[in-house]
N, C-alpha and C positions, 0 to 999 in steps of 0.2 A: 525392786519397788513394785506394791502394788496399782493393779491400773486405777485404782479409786485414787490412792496416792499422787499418782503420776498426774491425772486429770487435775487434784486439788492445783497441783503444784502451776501446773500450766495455767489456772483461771487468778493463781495469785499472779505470776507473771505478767499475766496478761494485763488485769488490773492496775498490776504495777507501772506498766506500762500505758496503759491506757491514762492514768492519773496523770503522770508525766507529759502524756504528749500534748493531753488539755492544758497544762498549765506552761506553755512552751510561750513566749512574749514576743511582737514585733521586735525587729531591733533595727538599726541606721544600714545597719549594713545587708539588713534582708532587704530593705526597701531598695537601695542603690544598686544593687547587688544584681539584681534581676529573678529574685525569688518568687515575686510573685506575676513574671508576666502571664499578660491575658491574648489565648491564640486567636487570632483572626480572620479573615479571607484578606487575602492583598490582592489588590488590584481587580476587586470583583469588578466585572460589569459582562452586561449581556452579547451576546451574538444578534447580529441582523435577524437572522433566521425566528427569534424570540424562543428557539425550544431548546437553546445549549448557553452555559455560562460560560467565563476563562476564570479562571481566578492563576496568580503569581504562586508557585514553587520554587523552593531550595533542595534540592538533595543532596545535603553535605558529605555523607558516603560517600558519593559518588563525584560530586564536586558539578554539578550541571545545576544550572538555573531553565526553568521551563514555567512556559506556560502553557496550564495543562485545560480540556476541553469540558464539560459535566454535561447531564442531562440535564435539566429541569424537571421533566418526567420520571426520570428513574434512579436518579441521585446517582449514577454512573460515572464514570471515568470513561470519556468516548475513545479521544485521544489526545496527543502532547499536540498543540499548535504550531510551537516552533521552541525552540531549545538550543541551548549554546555548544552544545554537542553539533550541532547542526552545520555551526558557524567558524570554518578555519581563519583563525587567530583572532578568534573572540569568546574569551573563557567566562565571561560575567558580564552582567549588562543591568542596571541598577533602576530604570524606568523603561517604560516601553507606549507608545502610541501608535494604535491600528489607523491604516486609512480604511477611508468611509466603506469601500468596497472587502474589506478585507483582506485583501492580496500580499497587501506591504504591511511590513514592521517598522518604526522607528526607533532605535536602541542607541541607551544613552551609557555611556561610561566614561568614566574620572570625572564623573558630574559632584563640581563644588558647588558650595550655598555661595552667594553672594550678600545679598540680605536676606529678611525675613522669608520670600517666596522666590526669589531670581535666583536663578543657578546659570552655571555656562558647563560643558565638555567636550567630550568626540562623540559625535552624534554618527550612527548606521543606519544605514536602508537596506531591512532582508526583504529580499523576495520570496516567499514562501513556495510557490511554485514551482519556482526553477531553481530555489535553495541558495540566490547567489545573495552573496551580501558587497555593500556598496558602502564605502564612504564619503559621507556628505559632504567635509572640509577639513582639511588636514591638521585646524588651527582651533582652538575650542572656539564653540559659537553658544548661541543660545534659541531657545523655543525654534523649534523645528517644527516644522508645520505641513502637510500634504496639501496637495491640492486637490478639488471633490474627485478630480478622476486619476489621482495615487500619479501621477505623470511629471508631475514637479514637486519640490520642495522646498518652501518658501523659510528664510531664517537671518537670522540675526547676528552679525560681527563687528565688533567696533564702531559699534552704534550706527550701522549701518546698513540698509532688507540688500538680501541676494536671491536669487532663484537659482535653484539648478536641477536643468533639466534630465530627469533620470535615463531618458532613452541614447542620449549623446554623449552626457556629462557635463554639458554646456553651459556655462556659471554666468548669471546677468546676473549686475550690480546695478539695485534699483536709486538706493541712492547713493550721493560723495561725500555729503558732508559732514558727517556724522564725525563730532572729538567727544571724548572726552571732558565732564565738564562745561560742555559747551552747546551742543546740539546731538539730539538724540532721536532716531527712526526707530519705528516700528514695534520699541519697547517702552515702560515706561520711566518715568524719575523715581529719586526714592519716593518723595511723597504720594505720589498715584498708587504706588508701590504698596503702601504701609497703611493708607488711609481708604481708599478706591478697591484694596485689595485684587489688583489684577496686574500681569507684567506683560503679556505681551498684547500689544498693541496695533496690530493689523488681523488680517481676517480678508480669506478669498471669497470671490463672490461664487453663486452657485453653478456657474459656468467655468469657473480656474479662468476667466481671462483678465477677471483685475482685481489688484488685490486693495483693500483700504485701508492705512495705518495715521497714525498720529504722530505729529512732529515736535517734541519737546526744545523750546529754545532756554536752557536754562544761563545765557550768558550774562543776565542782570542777577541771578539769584545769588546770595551770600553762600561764602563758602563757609562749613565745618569741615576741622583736622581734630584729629587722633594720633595718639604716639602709639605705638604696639613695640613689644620690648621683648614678644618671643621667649622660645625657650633658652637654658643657657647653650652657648657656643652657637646658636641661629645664628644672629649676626648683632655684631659689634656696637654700632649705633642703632637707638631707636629708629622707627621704619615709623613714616608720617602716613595714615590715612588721609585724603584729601577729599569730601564730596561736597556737592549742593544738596544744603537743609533751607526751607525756606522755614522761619521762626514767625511764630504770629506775628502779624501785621507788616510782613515784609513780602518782600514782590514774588512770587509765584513765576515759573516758568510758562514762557509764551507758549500755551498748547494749538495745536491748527490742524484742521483735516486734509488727508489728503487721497488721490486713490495713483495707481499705475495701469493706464491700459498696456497689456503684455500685445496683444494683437497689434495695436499703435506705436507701441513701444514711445508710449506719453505718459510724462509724468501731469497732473493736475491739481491745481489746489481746489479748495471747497469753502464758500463764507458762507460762514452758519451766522454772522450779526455778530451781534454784542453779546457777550458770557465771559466768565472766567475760567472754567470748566468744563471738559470733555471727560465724564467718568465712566462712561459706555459708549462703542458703536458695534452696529449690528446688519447683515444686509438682512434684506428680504428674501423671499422664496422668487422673487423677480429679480434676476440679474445684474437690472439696473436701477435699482431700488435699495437705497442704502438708511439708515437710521442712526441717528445722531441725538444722545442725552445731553443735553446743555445744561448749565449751572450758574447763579452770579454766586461773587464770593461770600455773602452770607451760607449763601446753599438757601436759602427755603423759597428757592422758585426752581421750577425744575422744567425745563422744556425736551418735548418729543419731536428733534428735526429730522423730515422726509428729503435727501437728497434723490433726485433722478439724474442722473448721470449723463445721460442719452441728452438731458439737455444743460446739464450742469445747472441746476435749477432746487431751492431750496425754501422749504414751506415747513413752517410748526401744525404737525400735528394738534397737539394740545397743551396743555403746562399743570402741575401740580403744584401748588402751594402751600405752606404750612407758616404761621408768624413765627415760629421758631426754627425749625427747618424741614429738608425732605431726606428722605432714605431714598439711594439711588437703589432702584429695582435690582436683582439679576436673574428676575422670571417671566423676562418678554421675550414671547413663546408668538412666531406668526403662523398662522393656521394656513390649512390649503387654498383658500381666499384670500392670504394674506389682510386676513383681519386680525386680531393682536389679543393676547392675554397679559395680562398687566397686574400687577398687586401694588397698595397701598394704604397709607392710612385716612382717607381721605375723610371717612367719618367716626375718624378714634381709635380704631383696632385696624391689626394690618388683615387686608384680605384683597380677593380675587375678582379683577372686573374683565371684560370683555367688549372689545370697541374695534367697529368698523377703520380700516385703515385712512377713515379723513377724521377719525379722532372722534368719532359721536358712539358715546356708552349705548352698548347692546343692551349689557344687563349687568348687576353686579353679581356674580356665581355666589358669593360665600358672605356671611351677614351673623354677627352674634358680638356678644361681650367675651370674644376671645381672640386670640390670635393665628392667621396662619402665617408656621412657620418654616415649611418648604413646599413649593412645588416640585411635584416629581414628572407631570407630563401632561397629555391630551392623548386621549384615543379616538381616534379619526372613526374605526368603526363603531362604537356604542357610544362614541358623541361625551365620553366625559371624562370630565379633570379628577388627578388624582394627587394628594396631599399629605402633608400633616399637620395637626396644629393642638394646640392646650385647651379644646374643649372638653376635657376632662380634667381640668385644672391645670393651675400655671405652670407645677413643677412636674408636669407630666406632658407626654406628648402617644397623638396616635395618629395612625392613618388612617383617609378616611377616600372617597371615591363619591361626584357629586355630579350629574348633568349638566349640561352648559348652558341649559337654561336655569339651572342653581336649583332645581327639585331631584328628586328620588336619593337621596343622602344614603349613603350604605358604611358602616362601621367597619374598617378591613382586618384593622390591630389596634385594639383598644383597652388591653390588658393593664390596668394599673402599675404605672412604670414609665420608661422610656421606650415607645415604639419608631425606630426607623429601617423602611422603605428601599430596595432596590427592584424597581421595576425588570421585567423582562421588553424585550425591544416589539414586543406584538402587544402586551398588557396581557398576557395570559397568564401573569405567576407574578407573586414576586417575594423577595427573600425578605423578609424579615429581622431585623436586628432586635433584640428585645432584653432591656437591662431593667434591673431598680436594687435600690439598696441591698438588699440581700440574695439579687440573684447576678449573677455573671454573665455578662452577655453573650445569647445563645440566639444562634441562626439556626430560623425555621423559615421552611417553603410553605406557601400558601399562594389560592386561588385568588386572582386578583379581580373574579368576579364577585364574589361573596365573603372573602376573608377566611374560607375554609382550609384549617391543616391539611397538607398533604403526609411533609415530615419534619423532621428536624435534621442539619447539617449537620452543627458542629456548636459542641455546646462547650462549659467550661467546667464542667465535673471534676476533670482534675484538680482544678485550682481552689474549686468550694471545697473537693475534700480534701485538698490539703494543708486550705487555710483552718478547715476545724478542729487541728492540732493545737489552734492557738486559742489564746485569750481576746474574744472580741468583742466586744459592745455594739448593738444596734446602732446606727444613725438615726434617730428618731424626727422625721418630719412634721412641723407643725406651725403655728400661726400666733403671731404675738400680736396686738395692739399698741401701738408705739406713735405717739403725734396723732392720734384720731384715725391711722391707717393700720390696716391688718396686712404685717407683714409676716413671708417665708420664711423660716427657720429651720436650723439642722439640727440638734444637738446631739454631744456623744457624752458619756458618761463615764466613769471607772466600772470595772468590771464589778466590783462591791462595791458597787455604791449604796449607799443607804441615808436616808435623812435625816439621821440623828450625827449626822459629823457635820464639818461644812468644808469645801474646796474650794479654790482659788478656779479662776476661769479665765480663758482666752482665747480671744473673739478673731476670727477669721474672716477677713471681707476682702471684698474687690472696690462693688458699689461705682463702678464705673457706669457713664450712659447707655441704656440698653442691653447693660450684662445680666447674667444670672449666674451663681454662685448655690440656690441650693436649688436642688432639680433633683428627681427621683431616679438617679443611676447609681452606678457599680462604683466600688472600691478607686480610684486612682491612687498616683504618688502620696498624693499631701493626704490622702483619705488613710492610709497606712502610717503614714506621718502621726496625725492628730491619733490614733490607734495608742501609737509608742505614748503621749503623751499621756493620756488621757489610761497607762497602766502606770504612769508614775504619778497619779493623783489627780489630775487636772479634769476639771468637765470642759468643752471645748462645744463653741457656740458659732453658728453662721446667720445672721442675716440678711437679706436681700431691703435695702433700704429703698427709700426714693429715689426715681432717677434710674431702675435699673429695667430690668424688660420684660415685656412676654403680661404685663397687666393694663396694656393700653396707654395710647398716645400721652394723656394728660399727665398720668401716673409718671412716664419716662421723661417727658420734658418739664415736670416741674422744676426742675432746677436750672434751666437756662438761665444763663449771665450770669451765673453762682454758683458754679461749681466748688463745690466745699461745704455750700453751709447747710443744704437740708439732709445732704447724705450724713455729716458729722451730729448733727440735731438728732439724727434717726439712732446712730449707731452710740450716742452718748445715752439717751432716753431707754436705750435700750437696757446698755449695762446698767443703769442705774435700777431698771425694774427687778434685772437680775438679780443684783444685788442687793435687792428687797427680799429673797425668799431667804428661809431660814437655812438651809443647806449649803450656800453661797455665801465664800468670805469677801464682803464689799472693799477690803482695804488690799483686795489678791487680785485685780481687775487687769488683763493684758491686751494688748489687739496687735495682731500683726498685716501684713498686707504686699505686694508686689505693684510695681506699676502705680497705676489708678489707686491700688490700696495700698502701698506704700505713702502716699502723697495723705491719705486719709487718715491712716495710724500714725504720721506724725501729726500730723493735726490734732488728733486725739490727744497723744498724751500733752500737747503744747499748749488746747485750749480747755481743755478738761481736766487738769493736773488732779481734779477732787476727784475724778472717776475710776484714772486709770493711772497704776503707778506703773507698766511697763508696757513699752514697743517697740517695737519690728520694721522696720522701714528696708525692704528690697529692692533698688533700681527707683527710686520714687519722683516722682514729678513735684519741684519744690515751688517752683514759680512757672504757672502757665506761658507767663514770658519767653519761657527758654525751649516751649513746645512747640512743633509743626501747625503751619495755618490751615491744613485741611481739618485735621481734628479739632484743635482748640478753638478755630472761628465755628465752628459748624456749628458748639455749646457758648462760646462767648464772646462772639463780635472780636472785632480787632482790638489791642492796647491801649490805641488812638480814642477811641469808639469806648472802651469799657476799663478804663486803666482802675479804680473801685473795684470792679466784679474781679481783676488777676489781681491785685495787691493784699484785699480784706483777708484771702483765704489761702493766700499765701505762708505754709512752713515758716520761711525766714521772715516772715512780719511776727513770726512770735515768737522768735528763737529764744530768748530773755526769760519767757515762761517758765520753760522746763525745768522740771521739779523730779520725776522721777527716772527710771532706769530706760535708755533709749540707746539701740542697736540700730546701726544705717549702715548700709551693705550694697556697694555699686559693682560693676564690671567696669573696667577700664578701657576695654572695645565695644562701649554699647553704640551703637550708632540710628539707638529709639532715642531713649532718652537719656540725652548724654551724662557724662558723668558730671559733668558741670554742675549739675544741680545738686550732686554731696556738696563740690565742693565749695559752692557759694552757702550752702547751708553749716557746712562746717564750718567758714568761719564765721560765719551769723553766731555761732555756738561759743566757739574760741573769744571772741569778741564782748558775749556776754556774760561771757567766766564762768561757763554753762559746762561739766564736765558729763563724758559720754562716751561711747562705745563707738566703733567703726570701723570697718575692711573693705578694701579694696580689691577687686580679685583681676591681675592684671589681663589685659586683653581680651577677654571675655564679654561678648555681649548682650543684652537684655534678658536671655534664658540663664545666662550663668552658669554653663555647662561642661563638659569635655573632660575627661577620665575620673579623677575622684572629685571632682570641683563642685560635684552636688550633694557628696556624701559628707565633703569639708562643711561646704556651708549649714546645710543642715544639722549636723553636730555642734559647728558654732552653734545656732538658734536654740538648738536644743540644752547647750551648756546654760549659755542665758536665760532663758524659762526656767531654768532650774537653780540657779543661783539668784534671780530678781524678783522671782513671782510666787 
């Protein structure tokens, strides 16, 4: 063959090839599958020292878990920290926690989830120095915690605090009474749990001599059970879940402070007054200086209590108040004065104030019609706070670096997109995360004086080139007018698309309070999801209704005491413009949703039957009635108090309606939101001779998860969209 031949033949090949791998289609099983994961840093965070990072390794060749050391300066590989090589008869270690000094390790294995955030296992103490490693408790426990000076170890069994002293081995039991059910030290309940987002529930003071924890009395609280039915041949009879749910308008567990002097070896209680709530405490950089967030049970008063210990003595700081409620902080930060950095919404948008430790505003650091939405820290030497927030619009986020007198503003990463933040422990650098729709999140180091590149870490090249094998539609972001508000939107389209056909559409929402759903990031699950759909014809819409976040106070709490009716207002008004334009078939309208938007998309097709002939209901909340009183008070008062605002927008107050094609899909171990609410809605359904779709997927809780159980369900959704819509 000639080589002109040869070359031809290779550039048809190529071609040929080349044609083919464009036209290659998501599929259910690339998503589920793990085809498209995205690599990350695990377990980034800084060294004392501010010029070396750790981040978590695998080396499955070799079978060693390590954590290895980096430059910040020279992007290096310094050395392994510590490694399970290291560690005789400890092959894997699944989390790990430095004390403050760095000497010691805390390594967790056969760590199970319990709920959402609570795990228990066998917890180790490596000594890095002398290589020894030490077990903590022979029995699973939970949140293991050093003391500042790595000497004790403070932790959780049986709802019970222990100390044990590492230089002896010496186990003090701080408290006895902890059941089951009943009473609970040092951790939280589910609802603190789930709502408050934090589990453990004490905290050593800055001296390791007394520790302060919280005492859950949940013996008035109603119980919820669950049946779990396990695999076949697990075991014979159903096994009963048994916990405390407190349901809106029911009694709360008695929460109460407390501390333990280790030197007195005294236990003390602490009265903070009248509240219903403790969803923070904190010490001070004084010993004896403890801090206490208080709460009544609406939630929109919020008090800052000063315990002094030395004299048992207890004084409010200040209080927050909002008519609808308060967001408990989790970025009070006390300064070397122990004067305090605070965030809130106090004048519409969240942001950053500064107040002397008797509670009187310094200044307030950060001021605009936007939002901050993390604090990352204070640097003590150049005096200023460093953040991020959506002053570059809502669905974007950047950091930024600001004096503490709130002047000399400097832009760190503000690249249109999603910018986030990992400081170095000096402020001298900091890593970078940086995504948006078409780009894959890619770590770069940068000056964290000026926001100047130095490099890039680790970016995701592989995965953009080898998603460009496939068939993919932009996410296109943009802004609808819907109810006299201009709201976020995502939309995706068919790959040929063109406006002389028209397509059937379906709308993706959450719309819960406070959330956002479109935002300028990278590809996820459901983003590959809507991909698959949207090449079998469908254009695929998201909007960010009333009520949800990141556009200021009024914006997020216009729907207090109503939840349901401005977010369904929003997302009905919507499809309906949709399905004004000429390309959109109005009679092909779908919406689906999880959670909060399951609870919406049935509401949809129930009160909107002229909108929408098909949806999707995930784990959905059918009656606020049957939800937790931390969340559902916080947006609607108690049952007592608001029985109108849970009933009006209640699913099974419409059940009668339903007219088109409706898919409801629970777990049968969800222990959010229970499964209760299919099944008082099913037979709302059954009752009104309402016929319908529905699965149950046994034992599974609120993510609906575990081996093929996301690929099942998803294929279900997907069969449905494609036969109903």
């Amino acid at each position: 063959m000639s080589s002109m031949k040869t070359i031809l033949v290779a550039f048809l090949i190529a071609t040929s090839f080349s044609l083919q791998a464009q036209e290659k289609k998501i599929t259910l099983e690339d998503i589920w599958g793990g085809a498209f994961q995205t690599q990350r840093m695990q377990s980034l965070q800084s060294l004392k020292n501010g010029q070396e990072y750790i981040v978590q390794e695998y080396d499955r060749r070799a079978g060693e878990m390590k954590v290895v050391v980096y430059s910040y300066e020279t992007g290096k590989e310094i050395k392994t920290l510590f490694s399970s090589k290291d560690m005789r008869g400890l092959d894997f270690f699944q989390n790990f926690e430095l004390s403050e000094d760095e000497s010691k390790v805390i390594l967790g294995t056969n760590v199970e989830s319990i709920y959402r955030r609570s795990t228990q296992g066998i917890f180790y103490v490596f000594d890095m120095g002398k290589k020894e490693l030490q077990l903590i408790d022979d029995e699973p426990i939970q949140e293991p915690a050093f003391s500042p000076d790595a000497s004790k170890v403070a932790y959780l069994k049986e709802n019970n605090i222990y100390v044990r002293d590492l230089s002896n081995n010496h186990k003090t039991q701080i408290t006895s009474d902890g059941k089951k059910n009943k009473i609970i030290n040092g951790i939280t309940d589910w609802v603190y749990e789930e709502e408050f987002a934090f589990v453990r529930a004490f905290q050593w003071n800055s001296e390791g001599n007394k520790i302060a924890f919280l005492r859950f009395d949940e013996t008035q609280v109603p119980e919820f059970s669950m049946d779990l039915f396990g695999s076949y041949g697990q075991f014979l009879y159903p096994q009963q879940e048994v916990f405390k749910y407190p349901k809106a308008g029911d009694d709360n567990a008695k929460v109460t402070l407390h501390y333990f002097d280790l030197d007195q070896n005294k236990l003390v209680d602490v009265d903070l007054g009248k509240y219903e709530y403790i969803p923070r405490i904190k010490w001070t950089n004084d010993a004896n200086l403890l801090t206490a967030q208080t709460m009544n049970r609406h939630q929109n008063t919020l008090h800052l209590q000063l315990v002094d210990v030395s004299k048992n003595k207890t004084s409010t700081i200040f209080k927050d108040f909002d008519e609808a409620y308060v967001d408990v902080t989790d970025y009070l930060t006390f300064l070397e004065d122990n004067s305090f950095i605070w965030t809130s919404e106090k004048d519409g948008w969240n942001h950053i104030y500064h107040y002397s430790l008797d509670g009187k505003l310094k200044n307030q650091i950060t001021s605009g019609e936007w939002e901050v939405t993390k604090y990352y820290g204070f640097d003590k030497k150049s005096k200023r706070i460093f953040y991020q927030s959506t002053e570059n619009g809502s669905v974007n986020r950047g950091v930024y670096s600001i004096k503490l007198n709130g002047k000399g503003k400097a832009e760190l990463a503000t690249e249109n997109g999603t910018n986030s933040a990992s400081f170095s422990a000096d402020f001298t650098y900091f890593i970078n995360t940086f995504q948006n729709t078409s780009t894959a999140p890619t770590y770069t180091l940068h000056s964290a004086k000026n926001g100047k590149l130095v490099r890039t870490i680790l970016d995701n090249k592989a995965l953009e080139n080898k998603l460009a094998d496939y068939q993919l539609s932009p996410k296109e972001i943009s802004q609808i007018e819907v109810n006299g508000e201009m709201l976020n939107m995502w939309m995706i389209k068919p790959i040929d698309f063109s406006e002389d056909q028209t397509y059937p559409v379906f709308m993706s929402q959450y719309s819960g309070p406070g959330s956002q759903s479109v935002s300028n990031t990278f590809l996820g699950a459901n983003d590959y999801w809507y991909q698959h759909l949207a090449d079998q014809g469908y254009v695929v819409v998201c909007i960010d209704g009333r009520g949800t976040g990141y556009k200021g106070s009024e914006f997020k709490k216009s729907t207090q005491l109503e939840l349901g009716k401005y977010e369904l207002e929003d997302q009905a008004e919507a499809a309906k413009i949709l399905g004004n334009y000429d390309w959109i078939d109005q009679e092909r309208i779908g919406i689906w949703g999880w959670s909060f938007g399951g609870f919406m998309a049935s509401n949809a097709i129930l009160q909107h039957p002229d909108v929408f002939s098909t949806a999707i209901a995930v784990a959905p909340v059918t009656s606020w009635r049957f939800y937790d009183t931390i969340y559902t008070e916080r947006y609607m008062t108690t049952p007592q108090e608001n029985a109108k605002g849970y009933d009006t927008n209640s699913p099974i107050t419409h059940a009668s309606k339903l007219e088109g094609n409706y898919l409801l899909v629970h777990g049968g171990g969800d222990d959010n939101v229970h499964v209760q609410n299919t099944m008082v809605m099913v037979e709302a359904l059954v009752q009104a001779n309402k016929q319908f779709d529905w699965r149950v997927y046994p034992d599974k809780n609120h993510g609906i998860y575990g081996g093929n159980t996301r690929l099942h369900l998803y294929t279900l959704m997907t069969n449905f969209i494609l036969e109903n819509l």
